[in-house]
KEFIZA-361135 format. One record per residue (C-alpha): residue number from 1; x, y, z. Coordinates in nm, 2 decimals. Layout:
% KEFIZA-361135
atom nr->NUM, c1->X, c2->Y, c3->Z
...
//
This chain:
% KEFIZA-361135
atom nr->1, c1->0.00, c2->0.00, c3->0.00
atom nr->2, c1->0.31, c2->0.27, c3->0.07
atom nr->3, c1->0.44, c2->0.19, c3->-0.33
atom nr->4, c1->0.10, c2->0.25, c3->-0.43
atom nr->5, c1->0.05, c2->0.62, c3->-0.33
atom nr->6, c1->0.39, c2->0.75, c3->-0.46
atom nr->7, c1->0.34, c2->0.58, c3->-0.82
atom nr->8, c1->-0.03, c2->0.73, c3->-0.78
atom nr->9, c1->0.11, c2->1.08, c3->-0.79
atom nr->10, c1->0.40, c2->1.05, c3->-1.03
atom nr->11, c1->0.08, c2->0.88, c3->-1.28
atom nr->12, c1->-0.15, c2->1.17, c3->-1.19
atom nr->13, c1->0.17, c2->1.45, c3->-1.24
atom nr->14, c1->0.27, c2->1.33, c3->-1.57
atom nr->15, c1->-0.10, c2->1.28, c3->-1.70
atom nr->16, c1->-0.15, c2->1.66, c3->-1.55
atom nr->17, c1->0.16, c2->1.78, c3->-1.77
atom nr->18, c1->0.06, c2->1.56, c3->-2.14
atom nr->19, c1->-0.33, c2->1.70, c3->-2.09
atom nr->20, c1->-0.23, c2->2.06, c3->-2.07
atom nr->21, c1->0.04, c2->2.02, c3->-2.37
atom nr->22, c1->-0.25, c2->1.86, c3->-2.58
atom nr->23, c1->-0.44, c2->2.18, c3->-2.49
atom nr->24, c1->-0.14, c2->2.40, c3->-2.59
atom nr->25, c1->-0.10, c2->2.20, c3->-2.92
atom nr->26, c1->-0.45, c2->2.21, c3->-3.01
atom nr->27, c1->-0.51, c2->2.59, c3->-2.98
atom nr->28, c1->-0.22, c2->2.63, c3->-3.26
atom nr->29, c1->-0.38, c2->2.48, c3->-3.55
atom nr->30, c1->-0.63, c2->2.68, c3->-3.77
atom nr->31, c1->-0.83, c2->2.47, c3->-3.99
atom nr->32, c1->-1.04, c2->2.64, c3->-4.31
atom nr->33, c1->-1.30, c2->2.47, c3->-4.48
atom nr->34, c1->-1.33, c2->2.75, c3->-4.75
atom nr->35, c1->-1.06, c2->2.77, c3->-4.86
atom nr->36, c1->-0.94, c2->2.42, c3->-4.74
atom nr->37, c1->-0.66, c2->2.57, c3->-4.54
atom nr->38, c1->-0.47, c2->2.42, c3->-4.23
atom nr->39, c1->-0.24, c2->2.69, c3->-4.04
atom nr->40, c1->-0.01, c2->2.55, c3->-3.79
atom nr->41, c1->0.19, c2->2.77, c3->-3.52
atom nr->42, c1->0.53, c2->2.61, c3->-3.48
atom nr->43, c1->0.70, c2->2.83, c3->-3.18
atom nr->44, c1->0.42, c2->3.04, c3->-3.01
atom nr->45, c1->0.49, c2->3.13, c3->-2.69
atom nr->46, c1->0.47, c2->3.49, c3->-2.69
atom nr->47, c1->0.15, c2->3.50, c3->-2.95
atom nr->48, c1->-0.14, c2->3.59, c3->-2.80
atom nr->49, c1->-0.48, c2->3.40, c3->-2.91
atom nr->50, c1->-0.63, c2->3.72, c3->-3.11
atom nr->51, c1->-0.29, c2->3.78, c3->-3.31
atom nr->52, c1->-0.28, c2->3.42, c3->-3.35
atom nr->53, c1->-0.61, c2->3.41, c3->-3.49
atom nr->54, c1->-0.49, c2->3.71, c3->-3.75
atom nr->55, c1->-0.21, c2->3.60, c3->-3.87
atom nr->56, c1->-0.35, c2->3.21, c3->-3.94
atom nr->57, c1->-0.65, c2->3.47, c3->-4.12
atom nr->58, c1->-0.44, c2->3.63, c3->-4.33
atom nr->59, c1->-0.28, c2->3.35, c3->-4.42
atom nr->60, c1->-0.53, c2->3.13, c3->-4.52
atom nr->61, c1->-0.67, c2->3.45, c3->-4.73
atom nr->62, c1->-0.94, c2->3.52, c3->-4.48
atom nr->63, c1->-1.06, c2->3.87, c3->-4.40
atom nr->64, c1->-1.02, c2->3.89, c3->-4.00
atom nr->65, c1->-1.20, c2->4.14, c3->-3.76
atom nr->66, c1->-0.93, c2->4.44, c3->-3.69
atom nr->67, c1->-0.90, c2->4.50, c3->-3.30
atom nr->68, c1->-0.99, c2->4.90, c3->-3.28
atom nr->69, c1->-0.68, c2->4.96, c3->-3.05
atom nr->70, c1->-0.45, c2->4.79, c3->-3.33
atom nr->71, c1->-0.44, c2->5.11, c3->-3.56
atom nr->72, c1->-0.25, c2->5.02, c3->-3.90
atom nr->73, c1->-0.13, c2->5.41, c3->-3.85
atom nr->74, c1->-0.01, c2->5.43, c3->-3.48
atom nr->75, c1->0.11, c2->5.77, c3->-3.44
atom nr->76, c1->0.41, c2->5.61, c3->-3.17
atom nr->77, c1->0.48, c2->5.36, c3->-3.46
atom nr->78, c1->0.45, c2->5.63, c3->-3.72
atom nr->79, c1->0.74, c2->5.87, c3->-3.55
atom nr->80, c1->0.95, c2->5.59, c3->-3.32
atom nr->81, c1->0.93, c2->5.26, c3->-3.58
atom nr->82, c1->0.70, c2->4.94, c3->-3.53
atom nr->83, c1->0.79, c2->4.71, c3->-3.21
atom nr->84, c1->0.90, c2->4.37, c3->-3.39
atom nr->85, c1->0.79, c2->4.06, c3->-3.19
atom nr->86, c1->1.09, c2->3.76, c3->-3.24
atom nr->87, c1->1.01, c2->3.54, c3->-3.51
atom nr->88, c1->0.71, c2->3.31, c3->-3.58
atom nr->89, c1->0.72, c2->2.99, c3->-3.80
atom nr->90, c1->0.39, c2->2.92, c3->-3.92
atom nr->91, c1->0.31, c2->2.67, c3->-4.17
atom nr->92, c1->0.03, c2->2.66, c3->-4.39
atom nr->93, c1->-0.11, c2->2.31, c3->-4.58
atom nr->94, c1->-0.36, c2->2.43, c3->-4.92
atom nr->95, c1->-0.54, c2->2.11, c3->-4.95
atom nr->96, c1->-0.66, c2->1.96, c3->-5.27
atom nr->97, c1->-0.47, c2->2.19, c3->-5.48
atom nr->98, c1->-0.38, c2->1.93, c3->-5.78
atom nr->99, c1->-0.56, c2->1.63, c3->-5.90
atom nr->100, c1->-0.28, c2->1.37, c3->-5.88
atom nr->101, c1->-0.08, c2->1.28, c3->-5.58
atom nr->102, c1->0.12, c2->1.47, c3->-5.43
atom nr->103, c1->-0.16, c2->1.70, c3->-5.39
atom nr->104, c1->-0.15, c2->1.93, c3->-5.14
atom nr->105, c1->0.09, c2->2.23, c3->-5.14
atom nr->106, c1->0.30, c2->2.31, c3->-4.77
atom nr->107, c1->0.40, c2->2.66, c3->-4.74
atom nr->108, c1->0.65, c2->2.78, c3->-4.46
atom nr->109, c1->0.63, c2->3.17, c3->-4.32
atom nr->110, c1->0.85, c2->3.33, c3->-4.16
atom nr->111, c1->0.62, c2->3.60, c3->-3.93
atom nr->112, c1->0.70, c2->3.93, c3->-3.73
atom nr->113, c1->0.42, c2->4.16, c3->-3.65
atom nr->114, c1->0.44, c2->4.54, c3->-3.45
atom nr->115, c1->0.34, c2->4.49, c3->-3.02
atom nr->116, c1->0.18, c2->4.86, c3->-3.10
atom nr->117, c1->-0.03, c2->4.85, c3->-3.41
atom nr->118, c1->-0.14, c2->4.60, c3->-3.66
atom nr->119, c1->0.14, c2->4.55, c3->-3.86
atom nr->120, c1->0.25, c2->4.22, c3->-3.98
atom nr->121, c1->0.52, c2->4.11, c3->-4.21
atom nr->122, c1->0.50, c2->3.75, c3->-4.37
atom nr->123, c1->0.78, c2->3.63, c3->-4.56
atom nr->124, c1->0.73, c2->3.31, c3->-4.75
atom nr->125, c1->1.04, c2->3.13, c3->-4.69
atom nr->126, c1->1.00, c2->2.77, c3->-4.86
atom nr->127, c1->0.69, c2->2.59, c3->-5.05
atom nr->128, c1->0.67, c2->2.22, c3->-5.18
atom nr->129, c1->0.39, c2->1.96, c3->-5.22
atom nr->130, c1->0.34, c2->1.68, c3->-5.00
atom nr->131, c1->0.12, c2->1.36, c3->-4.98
atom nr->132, c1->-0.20, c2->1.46, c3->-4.76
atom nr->133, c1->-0.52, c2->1.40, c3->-4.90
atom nr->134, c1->-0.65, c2->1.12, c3->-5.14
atom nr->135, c1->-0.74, c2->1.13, c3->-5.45
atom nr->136, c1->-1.08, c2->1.18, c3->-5.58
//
């Protein structure tokens, strides 16, 4: 009965820790159904949820909802420079893009966007096609 409490705790502690990385890891993927887009955060850790959801918009090519207090034209950004955040890698899988196999086209961003205002800058660094969906 004394084993059975310690190896009861270290069970509980280490299903505690994979549960909350799950959560993590599922709040960094933005699927699209029109157009068939998946976005994938790869290193996230400073980006906040609604920049998150911005970025994976613009992306994809969807029109997002501007925040009011992220001005494009911030007058502090406007006289002392935009406040770059480090560097995001965000992939992006276009499904169904040919009709043969490999069909699907991965594309690999390399993201910054301002602290201040609403600018982002997106710079595609590598695309290829892989093997993702069946074909038709």
């Amino acid at each position: 009965m004394k084993y059975i409490k310690p190896f009861l705790f270290i069970f509980l502690s280490i299903f505690l820790v994979l549960s909350v990385n799950a959560d993590l890891f599922a709040s960094l993927v933005y699927e699209y159904k029109i157009p068939d887009v998946t976005v994938v955060f790869s290193n996230n850790l400073s980006v906040s949820a609604e920049r998150q959801k911005e970025i994976a918009d613009k992306i994809a090519g969807v029109s997002s909802n501007i925040p009011p207090e992220a001005s494009p034209n911030n007058i502090i950004c406007t006289l002392f420079g935009h406040d770059l955040s480090p560097q995001v890698t965000v992939t992006a899988t276009h499904h169904k893009v040919r009709l043969y196999v490999p069909r699907c086209l991965m594309e690999v961003y390399h993201v910054v966007y301002c602290n201040r205002c609403n600018y982002t800058e997106q710079n595609l660094e590598n695309s290829f096609y892989i093997d993702c969906c069946p074909e038709d």
